[in-house]
DRENDO-1510 file (C-alpha; in Angstrom, 1 decimal, always signed):
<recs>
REC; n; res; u; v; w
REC; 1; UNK; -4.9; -19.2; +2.9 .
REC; 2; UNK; -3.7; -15.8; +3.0 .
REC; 3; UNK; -0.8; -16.6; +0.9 .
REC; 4; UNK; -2.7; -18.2; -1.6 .
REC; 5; UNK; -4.9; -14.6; -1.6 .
REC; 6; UNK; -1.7; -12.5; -2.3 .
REC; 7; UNK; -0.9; -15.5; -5.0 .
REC; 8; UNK; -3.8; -14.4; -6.6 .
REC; 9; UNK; -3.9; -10.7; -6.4 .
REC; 10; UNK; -0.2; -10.9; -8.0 .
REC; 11; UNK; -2.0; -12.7; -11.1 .
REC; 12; UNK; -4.6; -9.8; -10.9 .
REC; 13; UNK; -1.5; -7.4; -11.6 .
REC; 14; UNK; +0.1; -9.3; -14.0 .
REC; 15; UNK; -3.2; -10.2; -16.1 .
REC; 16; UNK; -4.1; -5.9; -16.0 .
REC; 17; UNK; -0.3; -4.9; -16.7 .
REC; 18; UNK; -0.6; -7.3; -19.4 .
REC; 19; UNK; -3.8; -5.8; -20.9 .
REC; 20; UNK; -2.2; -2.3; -20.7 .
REC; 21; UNK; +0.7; -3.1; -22.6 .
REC; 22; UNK; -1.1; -4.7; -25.3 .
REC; 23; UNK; -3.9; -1.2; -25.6 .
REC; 24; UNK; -0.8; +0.9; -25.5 .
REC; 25; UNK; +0.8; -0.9; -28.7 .
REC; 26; UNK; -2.1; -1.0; -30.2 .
REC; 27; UNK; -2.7; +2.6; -30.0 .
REC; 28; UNK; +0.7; +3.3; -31.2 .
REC; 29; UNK; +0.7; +0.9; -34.2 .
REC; 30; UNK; -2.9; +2.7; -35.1 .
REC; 31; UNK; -1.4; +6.0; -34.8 .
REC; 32; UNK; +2.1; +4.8; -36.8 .
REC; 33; UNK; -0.2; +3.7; -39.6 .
REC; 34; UNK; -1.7; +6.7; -40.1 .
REC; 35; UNK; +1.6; +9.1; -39.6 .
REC; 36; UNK; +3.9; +6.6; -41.7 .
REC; 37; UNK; +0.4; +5.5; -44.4 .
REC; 38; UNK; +1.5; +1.5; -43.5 .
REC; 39; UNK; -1.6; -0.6; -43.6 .
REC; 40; UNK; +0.6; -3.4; -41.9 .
REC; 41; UNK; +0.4; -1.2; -38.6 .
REC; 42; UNK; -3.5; -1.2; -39.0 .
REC; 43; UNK; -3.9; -4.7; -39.8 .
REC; 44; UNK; -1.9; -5.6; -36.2 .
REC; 45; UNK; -4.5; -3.8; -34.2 .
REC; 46; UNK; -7.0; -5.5; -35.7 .
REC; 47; UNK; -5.8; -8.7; -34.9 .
REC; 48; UNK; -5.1; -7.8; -31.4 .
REC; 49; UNK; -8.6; -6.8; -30.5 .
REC; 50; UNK; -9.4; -10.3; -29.5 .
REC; 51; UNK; -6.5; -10.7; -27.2 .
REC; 52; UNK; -7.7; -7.3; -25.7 .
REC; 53; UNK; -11.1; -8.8; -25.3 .
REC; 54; UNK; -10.2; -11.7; -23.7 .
REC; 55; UNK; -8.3; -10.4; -20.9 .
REC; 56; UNK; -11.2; -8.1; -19.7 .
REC; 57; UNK; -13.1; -11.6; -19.4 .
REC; 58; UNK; -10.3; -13.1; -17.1 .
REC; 59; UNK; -9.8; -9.9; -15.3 .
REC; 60; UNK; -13.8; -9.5; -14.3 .
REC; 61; UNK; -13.8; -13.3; -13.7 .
REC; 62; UNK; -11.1; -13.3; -11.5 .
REC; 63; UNK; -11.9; -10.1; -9.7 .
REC; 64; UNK; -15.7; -11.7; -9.2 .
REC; 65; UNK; -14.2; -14.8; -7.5 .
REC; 66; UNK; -12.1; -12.7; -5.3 .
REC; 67; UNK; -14.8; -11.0; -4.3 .
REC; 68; UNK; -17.0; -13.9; -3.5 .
REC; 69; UNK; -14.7; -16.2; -1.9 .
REC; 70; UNK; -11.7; -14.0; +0.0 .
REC; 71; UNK; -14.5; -11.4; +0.9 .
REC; 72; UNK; -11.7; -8.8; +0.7 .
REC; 73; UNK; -11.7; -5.5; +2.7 .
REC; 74; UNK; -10.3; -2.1; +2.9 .
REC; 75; UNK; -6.9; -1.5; +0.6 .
REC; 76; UNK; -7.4; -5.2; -0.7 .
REC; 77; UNK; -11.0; -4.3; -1.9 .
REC; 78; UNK; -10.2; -0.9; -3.5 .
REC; 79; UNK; -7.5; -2.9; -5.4 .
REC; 80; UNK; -9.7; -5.6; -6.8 .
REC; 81; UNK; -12.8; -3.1; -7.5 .
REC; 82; UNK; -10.1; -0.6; -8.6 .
REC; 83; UNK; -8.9; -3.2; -11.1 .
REC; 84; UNK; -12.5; -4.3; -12.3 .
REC; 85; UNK; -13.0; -0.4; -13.2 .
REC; 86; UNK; -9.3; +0.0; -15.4 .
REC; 87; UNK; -9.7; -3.1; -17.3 .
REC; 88; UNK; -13.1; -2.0; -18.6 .
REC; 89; UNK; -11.0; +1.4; -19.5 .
REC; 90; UNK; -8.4; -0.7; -21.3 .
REC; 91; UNK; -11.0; -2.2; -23.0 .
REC; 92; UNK; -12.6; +0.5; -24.8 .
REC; 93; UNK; -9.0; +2.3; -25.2 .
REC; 94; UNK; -8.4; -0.8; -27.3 .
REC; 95; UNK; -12.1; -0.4; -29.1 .
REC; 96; UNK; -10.8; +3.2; -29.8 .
REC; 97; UNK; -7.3; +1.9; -31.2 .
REC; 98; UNK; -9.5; -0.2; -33.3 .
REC; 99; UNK; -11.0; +2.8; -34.7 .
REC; 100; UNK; -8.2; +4.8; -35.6 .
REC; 101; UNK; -6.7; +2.1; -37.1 .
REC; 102; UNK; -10.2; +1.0; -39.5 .
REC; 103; UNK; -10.4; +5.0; -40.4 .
REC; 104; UNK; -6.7; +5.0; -41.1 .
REC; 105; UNK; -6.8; +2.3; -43.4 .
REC; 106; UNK; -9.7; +3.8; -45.4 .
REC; 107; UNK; -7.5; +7.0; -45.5 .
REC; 108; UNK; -4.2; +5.1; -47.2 .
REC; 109; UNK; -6.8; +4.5; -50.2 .
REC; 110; UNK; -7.0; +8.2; -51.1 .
REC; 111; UNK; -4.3; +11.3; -50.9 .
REC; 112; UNK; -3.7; +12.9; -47.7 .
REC; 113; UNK; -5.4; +15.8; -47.4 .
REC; 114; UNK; -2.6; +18.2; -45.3 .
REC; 115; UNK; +0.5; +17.5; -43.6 .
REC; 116; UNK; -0.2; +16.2; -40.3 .
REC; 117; UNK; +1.1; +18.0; -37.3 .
REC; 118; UNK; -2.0; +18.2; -34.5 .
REC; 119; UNK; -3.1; +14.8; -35.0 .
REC; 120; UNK; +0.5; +13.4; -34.3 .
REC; 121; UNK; +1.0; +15.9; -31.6 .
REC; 122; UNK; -2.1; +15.3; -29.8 .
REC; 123; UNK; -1.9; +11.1; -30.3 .
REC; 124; UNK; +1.7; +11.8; -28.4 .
REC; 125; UNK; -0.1; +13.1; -24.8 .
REC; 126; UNK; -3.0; +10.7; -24.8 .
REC; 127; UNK; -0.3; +7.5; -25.5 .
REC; 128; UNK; +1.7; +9.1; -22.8 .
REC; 129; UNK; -1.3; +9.6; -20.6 .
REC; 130; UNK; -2.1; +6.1; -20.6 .
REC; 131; UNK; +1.0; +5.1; -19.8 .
REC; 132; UNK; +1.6; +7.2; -17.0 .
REC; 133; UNK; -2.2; +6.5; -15.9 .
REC; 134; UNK; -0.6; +2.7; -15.7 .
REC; 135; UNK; +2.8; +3.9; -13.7 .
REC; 136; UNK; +0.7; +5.8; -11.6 .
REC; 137; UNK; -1.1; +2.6; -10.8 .
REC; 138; UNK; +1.7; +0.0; -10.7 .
REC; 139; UNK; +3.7; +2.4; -8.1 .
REC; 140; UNK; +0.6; +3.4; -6.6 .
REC; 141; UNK; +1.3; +7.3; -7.8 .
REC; 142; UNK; -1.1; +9.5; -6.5 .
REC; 143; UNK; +0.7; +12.3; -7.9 .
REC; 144; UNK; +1.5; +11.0; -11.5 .
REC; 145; UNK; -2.1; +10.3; -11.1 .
REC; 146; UNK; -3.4; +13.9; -11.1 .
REC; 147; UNK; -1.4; +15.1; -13.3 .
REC; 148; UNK; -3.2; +12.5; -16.4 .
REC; 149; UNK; -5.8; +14.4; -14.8 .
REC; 150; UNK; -4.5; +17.7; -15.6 .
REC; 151; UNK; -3.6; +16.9; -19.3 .
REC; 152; UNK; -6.9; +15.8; -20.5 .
REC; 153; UNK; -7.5; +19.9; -21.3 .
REC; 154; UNK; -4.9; +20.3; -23.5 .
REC; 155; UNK; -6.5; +17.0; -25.6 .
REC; 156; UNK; -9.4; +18.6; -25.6 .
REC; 157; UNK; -8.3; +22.0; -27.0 .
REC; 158; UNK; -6.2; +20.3; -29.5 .
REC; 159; UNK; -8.8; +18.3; -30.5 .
REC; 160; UNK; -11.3; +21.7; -30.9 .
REC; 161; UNK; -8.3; +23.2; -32.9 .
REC; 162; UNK; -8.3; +20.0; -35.4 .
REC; 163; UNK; -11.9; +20.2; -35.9 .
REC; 164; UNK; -11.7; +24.1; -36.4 .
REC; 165; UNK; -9.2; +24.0; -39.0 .
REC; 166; UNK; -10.6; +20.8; -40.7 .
REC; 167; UNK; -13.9; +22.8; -40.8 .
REC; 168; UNK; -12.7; +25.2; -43.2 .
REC; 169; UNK; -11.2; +23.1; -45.5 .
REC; 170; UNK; -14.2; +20.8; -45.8 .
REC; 171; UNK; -16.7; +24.7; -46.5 .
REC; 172; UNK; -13.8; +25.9; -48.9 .
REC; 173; UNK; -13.6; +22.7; -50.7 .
REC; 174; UNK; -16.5; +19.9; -50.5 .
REC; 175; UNK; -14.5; +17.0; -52.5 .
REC; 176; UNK; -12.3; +17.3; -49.3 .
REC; 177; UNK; -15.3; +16.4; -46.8 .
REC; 178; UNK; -14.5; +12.6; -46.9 .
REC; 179; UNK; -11.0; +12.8; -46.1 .
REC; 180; UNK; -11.5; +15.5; -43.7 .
REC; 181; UNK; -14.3; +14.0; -41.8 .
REC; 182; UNK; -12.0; +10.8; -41.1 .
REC; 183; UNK; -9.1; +13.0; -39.5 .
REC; 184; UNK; -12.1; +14.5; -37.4 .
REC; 185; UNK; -13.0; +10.5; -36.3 .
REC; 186; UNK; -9.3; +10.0; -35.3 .
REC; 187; UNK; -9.0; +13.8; -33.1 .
REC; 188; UNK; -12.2; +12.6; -31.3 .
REC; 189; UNK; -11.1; +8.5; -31.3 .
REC; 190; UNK; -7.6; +10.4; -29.7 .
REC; 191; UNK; -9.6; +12.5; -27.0 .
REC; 192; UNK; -11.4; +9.4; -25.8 .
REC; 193; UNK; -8.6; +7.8; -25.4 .
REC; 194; UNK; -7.5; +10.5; -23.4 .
REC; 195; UNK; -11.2; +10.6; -21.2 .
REC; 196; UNK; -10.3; +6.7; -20.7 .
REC; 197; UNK; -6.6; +7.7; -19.5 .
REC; 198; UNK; -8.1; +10.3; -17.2 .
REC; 199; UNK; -10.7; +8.0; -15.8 .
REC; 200; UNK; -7.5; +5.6; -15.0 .
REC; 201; UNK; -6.1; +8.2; -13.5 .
REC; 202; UNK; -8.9; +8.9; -11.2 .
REC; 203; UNK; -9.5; +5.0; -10.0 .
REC; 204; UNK; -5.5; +5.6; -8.8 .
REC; 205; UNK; -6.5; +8.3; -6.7 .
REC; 206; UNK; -9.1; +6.4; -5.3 .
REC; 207; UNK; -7.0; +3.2; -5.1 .
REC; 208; UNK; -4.5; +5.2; -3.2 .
REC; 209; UNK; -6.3; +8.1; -0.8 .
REC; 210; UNK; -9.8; +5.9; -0.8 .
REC; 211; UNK; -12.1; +8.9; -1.8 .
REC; 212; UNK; -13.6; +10.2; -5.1 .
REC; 213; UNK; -12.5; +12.7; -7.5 .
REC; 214; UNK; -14.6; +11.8; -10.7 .
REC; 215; UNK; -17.1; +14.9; -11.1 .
REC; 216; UNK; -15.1; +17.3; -9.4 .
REC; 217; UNK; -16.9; +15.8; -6.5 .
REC; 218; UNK; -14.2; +17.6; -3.9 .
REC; 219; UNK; -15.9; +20.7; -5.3 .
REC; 220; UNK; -18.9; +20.1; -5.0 .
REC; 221; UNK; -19.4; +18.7; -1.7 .
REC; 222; UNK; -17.1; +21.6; -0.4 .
REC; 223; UNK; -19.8; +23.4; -2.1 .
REC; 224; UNK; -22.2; +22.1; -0.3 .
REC; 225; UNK; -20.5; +22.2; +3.3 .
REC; 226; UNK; -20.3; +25.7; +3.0 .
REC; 227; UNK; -23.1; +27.4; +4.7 .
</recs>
């Protein structure tokens, strides 16, 4: 009986490790076909998102039936919850490759609209935040783990910075709002994924230490302890 459990928390791995490879190609084929104007690179996400789909179903399914029949505890039940909570991330980091991908694909019809530096630069630490969200996971990294955490700022400021400089090209020159808008779509699709990559991140640290960190929730309760 208790080999037969281990049997089936190794397909639990395998079935998430295989989800996460498939969201982190998809977000760097969306992010190649907007860099390198391919529509091929777009079209492959799209056909993906199924797949993606379908292996958040067998993930919740088989984490439900673990649940109700092995009645798990301790480390085993912070794995299997743990694994519930990252799949539903890999899900919407696949939604947001999705998005990139549809926006880049209505950008190939038009000229681009400035060189892109920001875009590229920031779609480079949220692809290698999800990645190293995953290692952290797989080699049950606590430390790799906080430091996804730590990265999410310099996303977001990136992210502000596209937004800012997109701003004034869109006041100085309104026939450039469409195109403009769409590379505002991707920064924000890009810092979402990051969000997602953080919240990985954070389910490691609880899958590893067993306590919370979403919220800053350390802070506050240390907050709240003093008198």
């Amino acid at each position: 009986m208790e080999r037969h459990f281990d049997e089936e928390l190794t397909r639990l791995n395998e079935k998430l490790l295989s989800m996460a490879r498939l969201v982190e190609e998809s977000v760097a084929l969306a992010v190649k076909g907007l860099k390198e104007r391919h529509e091929e690179f777009g079209r492959d996400v799209l056909e993906r998102e199924q797949d993606v789909n379908l292996l958040e179903i067998e993930i919740d399914e088989l984490c439900m039936k673990l649940l109700a029949l092995r009645q798990p505890v301790a480390s085993d039940l912070r794995f299997i919850t743990s694994a519930m909570k990252i799949a539903g991330e890999l899900e919407r980091v696949g939604d947001l490759a999705v998005n990139i991908a549809e926006v880049s694909l209505e950008l190939l019809k038009v000229p681009l609209l400035k060189p892109l530096i920001d875009i590229p630069r920031m779609a480079s630490i949220a692809q290698s935040m999800v990645k190293d969200s995953l290692n952290a996971f797989v080699n049950r990294d606590e430390k790799l783990a906080r430091s996804v955490c730590e990265r999410d700022d310099e996303v977001d400021c990136l992210n502000d910075q596209i937004f800012r400089e997109l701003l004034t090209y869109m006041i100085s020159d309104p026939s450039t709002i469409n195109r403009a808008v769409g590379l505002i779509l991707i920064g924000r699709h890009l810092e979402r994924i990051a969000d997602h990559a953080t919240n990985i991140g954070e389910d490691v640290i609880y899958l590893v230490l067993g306590k919370t960190i979403k919220h800053h929730i350390e802070e506050i309760r240390r907050e709240q302890e003093t008198p």
